[in-house]
N, C-alpha and C positions, 0 to 999 in steps of 0.2 A: 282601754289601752290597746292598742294597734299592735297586732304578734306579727315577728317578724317572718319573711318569707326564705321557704328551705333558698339555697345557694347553689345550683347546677354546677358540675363538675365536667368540665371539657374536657374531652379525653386529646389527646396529644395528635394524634391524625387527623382531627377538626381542625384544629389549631391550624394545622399545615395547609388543608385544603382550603381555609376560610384566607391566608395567606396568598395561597397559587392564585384562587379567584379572585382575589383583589388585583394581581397583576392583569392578569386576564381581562379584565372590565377596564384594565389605565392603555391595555395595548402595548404591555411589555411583552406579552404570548402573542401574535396573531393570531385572528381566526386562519388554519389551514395548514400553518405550521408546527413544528413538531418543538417539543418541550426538552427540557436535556433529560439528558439521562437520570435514572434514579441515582446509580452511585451521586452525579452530582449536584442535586438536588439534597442529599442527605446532605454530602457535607458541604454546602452553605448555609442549610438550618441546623448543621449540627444536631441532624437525628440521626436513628438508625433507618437502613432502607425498608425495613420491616413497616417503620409508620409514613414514610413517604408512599410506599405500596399501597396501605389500606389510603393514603390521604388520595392517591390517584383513580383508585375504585370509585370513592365516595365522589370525587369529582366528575367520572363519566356516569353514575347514578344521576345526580344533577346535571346533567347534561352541557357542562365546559368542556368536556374531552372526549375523545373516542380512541380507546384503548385499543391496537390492534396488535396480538401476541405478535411477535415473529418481525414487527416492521419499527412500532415504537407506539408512544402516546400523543395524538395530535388534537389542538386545540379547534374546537367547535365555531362556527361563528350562532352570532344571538339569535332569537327568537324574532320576527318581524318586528314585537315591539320593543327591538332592545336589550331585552330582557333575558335572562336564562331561567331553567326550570330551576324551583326554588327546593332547598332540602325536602321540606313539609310535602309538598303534592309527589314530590319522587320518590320516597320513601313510604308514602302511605299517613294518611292524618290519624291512624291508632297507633300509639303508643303503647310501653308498658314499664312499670318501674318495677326497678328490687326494693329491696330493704332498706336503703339506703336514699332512696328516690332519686337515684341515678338511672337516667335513661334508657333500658335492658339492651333498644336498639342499636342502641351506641356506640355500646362493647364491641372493641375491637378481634377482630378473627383471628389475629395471632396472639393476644391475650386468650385467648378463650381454648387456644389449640395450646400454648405454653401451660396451661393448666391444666389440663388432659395431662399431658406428660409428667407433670407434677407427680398426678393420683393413679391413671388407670394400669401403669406398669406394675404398682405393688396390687392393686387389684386382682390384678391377674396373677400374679404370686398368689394372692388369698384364694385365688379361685384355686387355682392347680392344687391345693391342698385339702379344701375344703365344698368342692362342689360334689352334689348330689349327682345318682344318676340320670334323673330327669333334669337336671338344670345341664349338667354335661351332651344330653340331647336336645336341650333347647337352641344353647350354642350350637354343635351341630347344624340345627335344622334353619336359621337366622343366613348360617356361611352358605349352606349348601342353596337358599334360597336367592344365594347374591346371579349365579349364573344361570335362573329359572326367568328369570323375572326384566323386565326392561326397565325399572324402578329400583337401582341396585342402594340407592339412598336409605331406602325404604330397611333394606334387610342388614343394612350397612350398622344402622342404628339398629336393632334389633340385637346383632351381632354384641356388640359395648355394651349395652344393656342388660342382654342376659347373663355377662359375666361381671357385671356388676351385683345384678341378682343373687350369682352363685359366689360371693365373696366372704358370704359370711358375716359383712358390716353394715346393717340398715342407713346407717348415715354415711359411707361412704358410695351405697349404691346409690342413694337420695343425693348427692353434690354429684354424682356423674351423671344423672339425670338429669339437674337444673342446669347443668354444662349445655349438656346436649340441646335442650329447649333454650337457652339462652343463642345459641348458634342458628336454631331455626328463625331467631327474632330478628337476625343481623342480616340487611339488607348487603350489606358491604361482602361478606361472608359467602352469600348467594351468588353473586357477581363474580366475585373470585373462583368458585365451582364453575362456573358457566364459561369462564377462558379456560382454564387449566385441569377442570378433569373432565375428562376423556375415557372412551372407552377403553384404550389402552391402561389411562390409570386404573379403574374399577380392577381389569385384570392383575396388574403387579398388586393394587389391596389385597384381593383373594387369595394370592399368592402369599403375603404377609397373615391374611388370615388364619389360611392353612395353618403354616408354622404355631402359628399360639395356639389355635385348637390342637394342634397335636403335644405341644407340652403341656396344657391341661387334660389331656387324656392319657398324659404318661406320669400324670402327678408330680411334676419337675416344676417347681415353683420357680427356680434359679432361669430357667429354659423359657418361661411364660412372662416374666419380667422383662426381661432382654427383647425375646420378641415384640414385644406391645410396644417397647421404648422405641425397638428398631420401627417399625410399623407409623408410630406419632412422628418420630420425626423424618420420615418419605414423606407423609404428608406437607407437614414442614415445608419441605424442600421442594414438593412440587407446586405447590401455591407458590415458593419463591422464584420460580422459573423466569428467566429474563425474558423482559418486553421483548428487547428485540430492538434498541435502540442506543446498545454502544454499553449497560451496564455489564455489572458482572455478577456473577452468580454465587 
């Protein structure tokens, strides 16, 4: 008997972008010309601009666009033969699946940041209550490694981590772990980093870091919560930083 095959799940910013590039290739976009705007771009597809944004990433990953923050998103012309770079070779030919044998790489960047917000705010609550004093100098030494280091990524994650660590809840710190490694898996995610943060941003982070380190070191779980929230969503809001092409913010 012939078993049937699992069923792929398209996440909603493929959709979009599998959409845009189809204009692109009939010559509603030129090559050299500029795209409209994300506001309206969402509402003709009736998304949010959340997935028109990841859909515009994943399409200068493929090489249809070239995202210039500050001016807008302007359409590519093809490859000599026609052609544009295809997801598979711009993305990388390694995959990884979850549990679900949905594509890890897939997963959308503001999925993956609206889930953070979900969990790491009471996290951080659990910490302020419940962190050791070596786990309270781990954190510590993760924050203080952000302005040591030219690799502030590096200490970034370290930082969420080890107050995940100090929570108290193996499997809460284990799902902010797979968070975190599902985010390193996102091509899209990476790209996004690479416009919009900035040295300036690492600093106003640190500065957001501060704040929770210090209501975990004051035992204020109420204080550590608020923080982390405030903290996810500057994130948020700086990956949503307008192109630069008439949206709005």
């Amino acid at each position: 008997m012939t078993s049937l095959q699992a069923v792929a799940s398209t996440r909603l910013y493929r959709m979009i972008a599998d959409q845009i590039a189809a204009r692109i290739k009939a010559g509603d976009f030129p090559a050299g010309g500029r795209l409209p705007a994300e506001r309206a771009l969402a509402e003709q597809l009736q998304v949010s601009r959340a997935s028109v944004r990841e859909a515009l990433i994943a399409l200068e990953i493929e090489g249809y666009v070239d995202v210039r923050v500050g001016t807008g998103v302007f359409v590519c012309p093809p490859r000599e033969d026609g052609q544009y770079q295809d997801a598979q070779s711009a993305q990388g030919t390694t995959t990884a699946a979850t549990a679900d044998n949905v594509d890890a790489t897939d997963i959308g960047p503001f999925d993956l940041l609206e889930t953070r917000l979900l969990i790491e705010p009471e996290c951080a609550a659990l910490a302020a209550q419940k962190a050791s004093p070596a786990q309270i100098a781990a954190i510590r030494a993760a924050h203080e490694g952000m302005s040591l280091t030219e690799s502030p990524s590096v200490h970034d994650r370290a930082f969420h981590s080890a107050i995940g660590a100090a929570c108290g809840n193996a499997a809460l710190a284990a799902a902010i772990s797979h968070i975190w490694h599902l985010s390193t898996l996102s091509p899209v995610f990476h790209r996004l980093e690479e416009h919009f943060v900035t040295t300036k941003v690492w600093s106003e982070a640190q500065k957001e870091h501060e704040r929770i380190l210090a209501a975990i070191v004051d035992r204020d779980p109420i204080r550590a919560r608020h923080a982390m929230h405030d903290h996810l969503v500057g994130i948020l809001a700086r990956l949503r930083e307008d192109f630069g092409n008439g949206g709005i913010r």
